[in-house]
C-alpha positions as CSV (number, residue, x, y, z in Angstrom):
1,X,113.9,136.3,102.2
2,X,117.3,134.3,103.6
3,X,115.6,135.3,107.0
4,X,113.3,132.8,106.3
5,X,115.0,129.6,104.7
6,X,115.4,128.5,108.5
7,X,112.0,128.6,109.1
8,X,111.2,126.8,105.3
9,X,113.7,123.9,106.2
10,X,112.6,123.6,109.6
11,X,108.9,122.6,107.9
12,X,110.0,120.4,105.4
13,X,112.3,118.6,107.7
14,X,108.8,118.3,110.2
15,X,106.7,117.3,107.2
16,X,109.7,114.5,105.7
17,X,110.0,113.2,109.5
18,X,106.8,112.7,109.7
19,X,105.4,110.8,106.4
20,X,104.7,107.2,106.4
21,X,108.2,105.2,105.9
22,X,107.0,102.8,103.5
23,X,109.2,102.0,100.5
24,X,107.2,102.4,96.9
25,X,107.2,99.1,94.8
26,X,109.0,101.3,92.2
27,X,112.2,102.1,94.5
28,X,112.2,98.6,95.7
29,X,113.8,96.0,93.1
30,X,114.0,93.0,95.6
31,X,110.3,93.0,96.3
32,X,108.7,90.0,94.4
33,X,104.7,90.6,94.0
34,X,102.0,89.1,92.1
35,X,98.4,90.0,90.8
36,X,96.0,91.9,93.0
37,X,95.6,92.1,95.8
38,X,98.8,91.2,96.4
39,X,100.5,94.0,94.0
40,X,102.4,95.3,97.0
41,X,102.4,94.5,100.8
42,X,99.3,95.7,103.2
43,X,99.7,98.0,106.2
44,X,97.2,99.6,108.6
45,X,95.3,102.7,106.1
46,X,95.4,105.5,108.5
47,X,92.3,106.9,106.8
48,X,90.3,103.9,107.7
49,X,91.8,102.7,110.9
50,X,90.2,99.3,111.1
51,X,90.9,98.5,107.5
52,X,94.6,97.4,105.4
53,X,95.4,99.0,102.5
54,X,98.4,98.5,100.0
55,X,100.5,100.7,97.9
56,X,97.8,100.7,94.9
57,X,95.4,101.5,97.3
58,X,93.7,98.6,97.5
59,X,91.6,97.3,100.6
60,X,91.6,93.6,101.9
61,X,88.6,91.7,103.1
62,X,90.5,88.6,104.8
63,X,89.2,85.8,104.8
64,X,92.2,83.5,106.7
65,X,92.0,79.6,106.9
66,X,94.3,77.7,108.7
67,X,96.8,75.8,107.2
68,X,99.8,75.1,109.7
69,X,102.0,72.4,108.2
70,X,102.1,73.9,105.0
71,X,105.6,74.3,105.0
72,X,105.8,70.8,104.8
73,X,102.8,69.6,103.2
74,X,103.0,66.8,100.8
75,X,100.8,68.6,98.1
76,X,101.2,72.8,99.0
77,X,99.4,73.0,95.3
78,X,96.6,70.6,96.5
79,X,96.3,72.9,99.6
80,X,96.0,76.4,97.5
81,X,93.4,74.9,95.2
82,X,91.0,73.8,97.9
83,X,92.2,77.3,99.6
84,X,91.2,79.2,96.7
85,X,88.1,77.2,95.7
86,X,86.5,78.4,99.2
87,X,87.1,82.0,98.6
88,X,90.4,82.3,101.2
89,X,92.8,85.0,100.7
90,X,95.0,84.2,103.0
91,X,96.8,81.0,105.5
92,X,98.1,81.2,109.1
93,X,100.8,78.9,108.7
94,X,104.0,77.9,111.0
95,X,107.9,79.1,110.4
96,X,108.5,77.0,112.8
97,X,106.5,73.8,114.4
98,X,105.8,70.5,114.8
99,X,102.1,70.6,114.4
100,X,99.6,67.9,115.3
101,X,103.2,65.6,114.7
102,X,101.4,62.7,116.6
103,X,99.2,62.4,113.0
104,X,101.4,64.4,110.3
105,X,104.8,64.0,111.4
106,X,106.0,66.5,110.2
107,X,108.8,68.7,111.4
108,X,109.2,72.9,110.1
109,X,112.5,73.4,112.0
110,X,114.5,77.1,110.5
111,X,117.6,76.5,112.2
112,X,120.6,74.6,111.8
113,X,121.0,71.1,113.4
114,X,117.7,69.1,114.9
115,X,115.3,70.1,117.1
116,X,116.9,67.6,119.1
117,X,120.3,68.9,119.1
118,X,119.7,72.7,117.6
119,X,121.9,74.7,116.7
120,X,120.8,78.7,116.9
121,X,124.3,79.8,115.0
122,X,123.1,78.9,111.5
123,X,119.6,77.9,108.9
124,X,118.5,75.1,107.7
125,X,119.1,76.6,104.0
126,X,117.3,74.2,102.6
127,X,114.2,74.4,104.3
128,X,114.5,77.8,103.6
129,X,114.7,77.8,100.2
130,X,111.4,75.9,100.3
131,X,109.5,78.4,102.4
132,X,110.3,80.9,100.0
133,X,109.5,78.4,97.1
134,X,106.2,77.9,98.6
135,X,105.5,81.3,99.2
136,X,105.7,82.5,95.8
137,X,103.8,79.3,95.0
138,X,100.9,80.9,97.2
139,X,101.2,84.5,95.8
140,X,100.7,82.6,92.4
141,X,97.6,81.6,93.6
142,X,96.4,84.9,94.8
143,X,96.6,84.1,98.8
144,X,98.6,85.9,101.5
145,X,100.3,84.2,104.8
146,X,99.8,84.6,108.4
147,X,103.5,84.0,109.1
148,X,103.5,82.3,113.1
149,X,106.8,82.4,113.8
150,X,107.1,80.9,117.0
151,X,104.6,77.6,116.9
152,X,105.8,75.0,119.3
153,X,108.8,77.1,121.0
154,X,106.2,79.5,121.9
155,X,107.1,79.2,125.9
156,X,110.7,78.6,125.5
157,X,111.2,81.0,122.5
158,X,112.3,83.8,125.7
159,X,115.2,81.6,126.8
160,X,116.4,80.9,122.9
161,X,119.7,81.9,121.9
162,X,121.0,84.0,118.9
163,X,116.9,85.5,118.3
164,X,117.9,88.3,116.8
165,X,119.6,86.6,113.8
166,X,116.3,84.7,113.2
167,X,114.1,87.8,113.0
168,X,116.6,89.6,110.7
169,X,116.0,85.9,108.4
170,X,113.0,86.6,108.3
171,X,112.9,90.0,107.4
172,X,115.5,89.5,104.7
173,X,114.2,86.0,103.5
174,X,110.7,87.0,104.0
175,X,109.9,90.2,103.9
176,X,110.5,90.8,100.1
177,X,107.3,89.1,99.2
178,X,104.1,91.3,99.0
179,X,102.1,88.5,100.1
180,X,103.3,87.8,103.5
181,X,99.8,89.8,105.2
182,X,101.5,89.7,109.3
183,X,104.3,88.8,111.5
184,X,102.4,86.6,114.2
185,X,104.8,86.1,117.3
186,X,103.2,83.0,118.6
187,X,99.7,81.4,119.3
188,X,97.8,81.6,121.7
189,X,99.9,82.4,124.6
190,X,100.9,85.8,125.8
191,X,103.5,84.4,129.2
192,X,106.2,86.0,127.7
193,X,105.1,89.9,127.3
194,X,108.6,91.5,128.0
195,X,110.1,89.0,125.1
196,X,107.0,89.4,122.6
197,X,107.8,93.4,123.4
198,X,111.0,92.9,122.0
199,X,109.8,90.6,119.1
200,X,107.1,92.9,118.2
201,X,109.3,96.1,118.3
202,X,111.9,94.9,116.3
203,X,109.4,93.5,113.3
204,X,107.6,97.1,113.7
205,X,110.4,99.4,113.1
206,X,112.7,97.1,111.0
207,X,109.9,96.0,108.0
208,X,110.0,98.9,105.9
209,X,106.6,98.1,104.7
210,X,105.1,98.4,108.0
211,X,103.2,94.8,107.7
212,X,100.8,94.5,111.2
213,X,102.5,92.1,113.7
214,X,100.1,90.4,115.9
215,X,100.6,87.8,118.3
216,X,97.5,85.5,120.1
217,X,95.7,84.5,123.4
218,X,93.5,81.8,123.8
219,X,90.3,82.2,123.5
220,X,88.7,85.3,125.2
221,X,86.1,87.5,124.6
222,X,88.3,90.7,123.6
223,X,91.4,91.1,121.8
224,X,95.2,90.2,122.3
225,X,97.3,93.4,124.1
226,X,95.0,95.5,121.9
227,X,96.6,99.2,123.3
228,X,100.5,98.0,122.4
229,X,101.4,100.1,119.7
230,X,103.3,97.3,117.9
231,X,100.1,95.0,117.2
232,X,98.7,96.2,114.6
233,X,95.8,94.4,114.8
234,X,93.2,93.4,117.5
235,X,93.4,89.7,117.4
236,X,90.9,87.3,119.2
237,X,90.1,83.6,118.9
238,X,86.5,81.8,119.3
239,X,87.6,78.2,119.5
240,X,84.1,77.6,120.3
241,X,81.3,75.4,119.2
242,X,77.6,75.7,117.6
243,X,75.7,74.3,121.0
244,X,73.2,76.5,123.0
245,X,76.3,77.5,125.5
246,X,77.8,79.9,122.8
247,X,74.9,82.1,121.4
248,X,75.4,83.9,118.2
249,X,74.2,87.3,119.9
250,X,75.2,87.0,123.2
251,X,78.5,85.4,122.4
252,X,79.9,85.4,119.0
253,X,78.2,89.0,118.0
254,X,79.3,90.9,121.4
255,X,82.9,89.1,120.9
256,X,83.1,90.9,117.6
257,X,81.7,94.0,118.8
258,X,84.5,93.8,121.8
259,X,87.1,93.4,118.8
260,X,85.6,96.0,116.7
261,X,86.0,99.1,119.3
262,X,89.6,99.0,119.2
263,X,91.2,101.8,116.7
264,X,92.6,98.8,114.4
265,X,91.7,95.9,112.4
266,X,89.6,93.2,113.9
267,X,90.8,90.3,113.5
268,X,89.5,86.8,114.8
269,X,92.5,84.1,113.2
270,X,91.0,81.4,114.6
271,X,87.5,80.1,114.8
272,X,86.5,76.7,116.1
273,X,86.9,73.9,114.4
274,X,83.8,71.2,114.1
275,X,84.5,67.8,116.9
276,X,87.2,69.1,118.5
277,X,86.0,72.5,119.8
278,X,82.1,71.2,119.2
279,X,81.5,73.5,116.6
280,X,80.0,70.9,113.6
281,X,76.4,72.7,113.0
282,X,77.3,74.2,109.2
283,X,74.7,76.5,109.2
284,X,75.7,77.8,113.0
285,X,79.2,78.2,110.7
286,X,77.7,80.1,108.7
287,X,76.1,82.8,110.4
288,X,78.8,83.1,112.4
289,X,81.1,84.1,109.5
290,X,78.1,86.5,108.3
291,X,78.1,88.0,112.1
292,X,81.5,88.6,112.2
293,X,81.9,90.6,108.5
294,X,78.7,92.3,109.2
295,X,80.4,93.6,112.3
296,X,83.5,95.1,110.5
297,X,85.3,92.7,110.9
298,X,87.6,89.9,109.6
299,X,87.4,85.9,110.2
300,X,88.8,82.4,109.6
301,X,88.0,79.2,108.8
302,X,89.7,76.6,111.0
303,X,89.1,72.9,110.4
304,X,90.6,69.5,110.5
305,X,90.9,70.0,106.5
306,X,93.6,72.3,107.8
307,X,95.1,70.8,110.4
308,X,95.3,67.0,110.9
309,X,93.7,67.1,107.6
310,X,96.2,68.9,105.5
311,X,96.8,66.6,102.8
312,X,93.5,64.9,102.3
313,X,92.3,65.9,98.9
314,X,88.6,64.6,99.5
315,X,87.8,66.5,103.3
316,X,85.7,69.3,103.6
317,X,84.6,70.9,107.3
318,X,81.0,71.1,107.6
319,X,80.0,75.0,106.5
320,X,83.0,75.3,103.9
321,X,80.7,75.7,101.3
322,X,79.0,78.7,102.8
323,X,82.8,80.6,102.9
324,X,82.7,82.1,99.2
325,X,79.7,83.7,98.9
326,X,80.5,85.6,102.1
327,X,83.2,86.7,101.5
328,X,81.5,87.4,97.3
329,X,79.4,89.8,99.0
330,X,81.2,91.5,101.7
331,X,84.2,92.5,98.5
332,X,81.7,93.5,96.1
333,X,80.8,96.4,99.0
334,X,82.9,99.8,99.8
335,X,83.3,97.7,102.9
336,X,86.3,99.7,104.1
337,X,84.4,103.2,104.2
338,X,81.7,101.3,106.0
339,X,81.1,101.0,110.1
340,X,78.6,99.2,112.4
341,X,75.1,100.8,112.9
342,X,72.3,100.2,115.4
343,X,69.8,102.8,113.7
344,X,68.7,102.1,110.1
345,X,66.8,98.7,110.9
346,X,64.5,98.8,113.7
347,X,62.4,95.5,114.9
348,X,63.0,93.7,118.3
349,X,62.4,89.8,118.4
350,X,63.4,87.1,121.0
351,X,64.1,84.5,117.9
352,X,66.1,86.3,115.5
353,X,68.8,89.9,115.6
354,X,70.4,92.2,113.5
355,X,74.2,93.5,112.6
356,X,74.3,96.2,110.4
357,X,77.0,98.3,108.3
358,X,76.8,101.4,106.8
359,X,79.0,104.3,104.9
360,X,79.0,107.2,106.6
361,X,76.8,109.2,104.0
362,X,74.1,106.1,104.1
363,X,74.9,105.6,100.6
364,X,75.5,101.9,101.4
365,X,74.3,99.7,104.1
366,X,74.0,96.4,104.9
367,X,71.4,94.8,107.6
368,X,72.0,90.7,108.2
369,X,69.0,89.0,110.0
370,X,70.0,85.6,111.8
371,X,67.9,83.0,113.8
372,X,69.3,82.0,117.2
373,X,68.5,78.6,116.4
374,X,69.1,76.5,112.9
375,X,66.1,75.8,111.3
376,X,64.2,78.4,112.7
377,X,61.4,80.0,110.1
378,X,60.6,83.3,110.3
379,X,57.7,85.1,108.9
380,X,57.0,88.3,107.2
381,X,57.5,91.1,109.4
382,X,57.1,95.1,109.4
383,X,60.2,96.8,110.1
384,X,61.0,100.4,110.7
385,X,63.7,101.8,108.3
386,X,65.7,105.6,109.5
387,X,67.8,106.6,106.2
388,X,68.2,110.0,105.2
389,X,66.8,112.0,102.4
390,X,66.9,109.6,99.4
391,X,65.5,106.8,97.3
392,X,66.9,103.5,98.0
393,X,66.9,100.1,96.4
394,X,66.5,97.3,99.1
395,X,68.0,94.3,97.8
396,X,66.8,90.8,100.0
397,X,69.7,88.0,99.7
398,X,69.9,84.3,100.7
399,X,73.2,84.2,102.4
400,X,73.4,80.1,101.5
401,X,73.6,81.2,98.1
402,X,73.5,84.9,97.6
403,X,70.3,84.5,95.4
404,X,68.1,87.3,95.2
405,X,64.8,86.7,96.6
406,X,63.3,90.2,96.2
407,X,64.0,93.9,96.1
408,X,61.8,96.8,96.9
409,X,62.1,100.7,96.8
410,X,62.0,102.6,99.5
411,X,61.6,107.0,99.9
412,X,62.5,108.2,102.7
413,X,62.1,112.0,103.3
414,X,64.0,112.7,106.5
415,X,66.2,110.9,108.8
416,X,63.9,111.6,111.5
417,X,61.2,109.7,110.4
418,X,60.9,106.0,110.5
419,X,59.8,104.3,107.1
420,X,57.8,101.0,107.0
421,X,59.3,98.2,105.0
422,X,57.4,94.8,104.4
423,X,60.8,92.2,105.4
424,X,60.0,88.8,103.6
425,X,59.9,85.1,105.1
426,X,62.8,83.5,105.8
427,X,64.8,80.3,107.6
428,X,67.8,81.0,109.5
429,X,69.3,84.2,108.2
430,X,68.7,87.1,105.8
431,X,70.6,89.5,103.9
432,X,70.0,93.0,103.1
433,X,71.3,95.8,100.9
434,X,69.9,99.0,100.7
435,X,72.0,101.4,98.3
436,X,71.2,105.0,97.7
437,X,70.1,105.5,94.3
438,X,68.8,108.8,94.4
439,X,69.6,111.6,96.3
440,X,66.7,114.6,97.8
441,X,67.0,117.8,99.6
442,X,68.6,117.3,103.1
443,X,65.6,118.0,105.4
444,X,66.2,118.7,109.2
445,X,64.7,117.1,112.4
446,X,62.5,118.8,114.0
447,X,63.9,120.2,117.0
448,X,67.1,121.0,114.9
449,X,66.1,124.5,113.3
């Protein structure tokens, strides 16, 4: 028996090395959370890769909007109303920044001193205090924060003195609150790998929650770093517009797909934004949200409402309207257990595709039909269905509006036989859910035995 108390303690040292280092809500009296989702702080779930996860064990369907001065908005409230109105979740804000300070003047400066005449030794304590005033404000209203941390010292933030007292601020200041989502290092520029290394390390093994830090690129048609181990997400932007030189297949849908094959959430925090990047069509908008979730992955909704725009109570981007039921649907689904598919819905066409999710099992799936054109009307077609053994009820959804146009049942008695299904008329785009309701008698493809 004492012969093998070595061998005992040598496994539960293995086993205790090797569990998740994430502190429970219980053991951790400094953390300050709120109502769900945002009961504890999310991490990547290892079970479901491209998926976060919290301590309760619940699952987040992001929907981010961009929000950068609102640090030092003149109505945060204001902001977090129209926020939550729109079906957001969560803000990609500025620490630090002078965004669009041309229109908004406004400074977020963390440091002691000026920007003019910094000085890296010490914090502005009182803009502090108001970060983390505004913080709870937002966990109060249910939405998370995209935390940039470097906004307009992104180039310069390499040569910056004292760095390492800032990221252990923010950790300390910041890192109690379950509803800070991410550590972003900077947007949209990557010319600094070696220092974002160091950045990115040091937020990964020092925040005991193990939040994802990200960082950005421009726009590209894959994600930021996506192999580093320290992002833990695959990040992209599409600051893009709704004009024939971006199609929503050949473009926007094989951009997510790009995203979508790393082993990590997708991510796309930034979207274009109508005038300035072109994209002002709201039903182009639209689908492309719908594209992006029915790929597995997450979005944002980036306007001048939250940019220049901040403060004005009465703006609205064109295609803001369209965010809420999207994101309705996409959280009323097992959407985590649930990854793209290119066999359940076959039809080809040259004015309309598909993107599909499904669980694993089959039990739920999803198939959206988009128009590459706005406007376009589409009538009735024939489609094939492959499901295995089951019955299944096939719910048809506006996306506008998430009104249910019709639903049909549908037996299908072996996944290697295709099943007609009668697809009704529609204009732009079309939702489908098909759910399991009934489960046969596994039957096996010919070929198989």
């Amino acid at each position: 028996m004492f012969k093998l108390i070595p061998f005992i303690l040598l496994i539960i040292t293995f086993f205790s090395c090797n569990q998740p280092k994430i502190r429970k809500e219980k053991e951790d009296d400094n953390l300050i959370s709120f109502a769900s989702p945002w009961t504890s702080p999310f991490r990547v779930d290892s079970l479901f890769p491209h998926h976060l996860v919290n301590n309760e064990g619940e699952h987040l369907l992001i929907l981010n909007k961009t929000e950068w001065a609102y640090f030092a908005s003149v109505d945060p409230e204001g902001v977090l109303e129209r926020a939550k109105t729109q079906g957001v979740n969560v803000i990609r804000l500025c620490l630090e920044g002078t965004p669009y300070f041309d229109v908004l003047k406004m400074d977020c400066w963390p440091w002691g001193g000026t920007r003019q005449e910094p000085d890296f030794t010490k914090f502005n304590e009182t803009y502090w205090n108001e970060v983390e005033r505004r913080i709870r404000l937002a966990g109060e209203y249910g939405i998370g924060i995209d935390l940039n941390i470097y906004f307009t010292l992104g180039k310069r933030a390499a040569q910056l003195p004292n760095q390492k007292m800032y990221w252990d601020q923010i950790l300390q200041r910041l890192g109690k609150y379950s509803n800070i989502l991410t550590w972003e290092i900077m947007n949209e520029y990557l010319g600094s790998e070696s220092f974002q290394d160091s950045v990115g390390w040091y937020l990964y093994r020092n925040d005991p929650w193990q939040r994802p830090v990200i960082t950005s690129d421009g726009t590209t048609d894959d994600a930021a770093w996506p192999d580093k181990k320290w992002m833990g997400m695959a990040v992209v932007h599409t600051c893009t517009g709704s004009t024939s030189r971006y199609d929503l297949k050949d473009w926007y849908f094989a951009v997510a797909q790009n995203t979508r094959s790393h082993d990590k959430p997708a991510f796309n925090n930034e979207s274009g934004r109508e005038i300035r990047h072109k994209n002002d069509d709201p039903i182009h908008r639209r689908k492309q949200a719908w594209i992006w979730y029915s790929a597995g992955c997450y979005w944002t909704w980036h306007s001048w409402e939250g940019c220049e725009g901040i403060d004005d109570a009465s703006y609205r981007g064109p295609g803001q309207e369209f965010m809420k039921p999207v994101t309705d649907f996409f959280r009323a689904l097992p959407f985590w257990r649930m990854d793209p598919n290119y066999t359940i819905f076959n039809a080809k066409s040259t004015d309309w595709f598909t993107v599909a999710l499904a669980e694993p099992s089959r039990k739920t799936n999803i198939v959206y039909l988009c128009t590459h054109e706005t406007g376009k009307r589409i009538p009735a077609i024939s489609a094939d269905i492959r499901l295995p053994d089951g019955v299944y009820r096939i719910t048809f959804i506006e996306p506008a509006t998430l009104n249910v146009l019709q639903t049909a049942e549908l037996r299908s008695t072996s996944l290697g036989r295709l099943n007609k299904l009668s697809v009704p008329a529609f204009t732009n785009d079309l939702a489908m859910k098909i759910v399991r309701i009934k489960d046969l008698e596994k039957s096996i493809i010919k070929g198989t035995e």
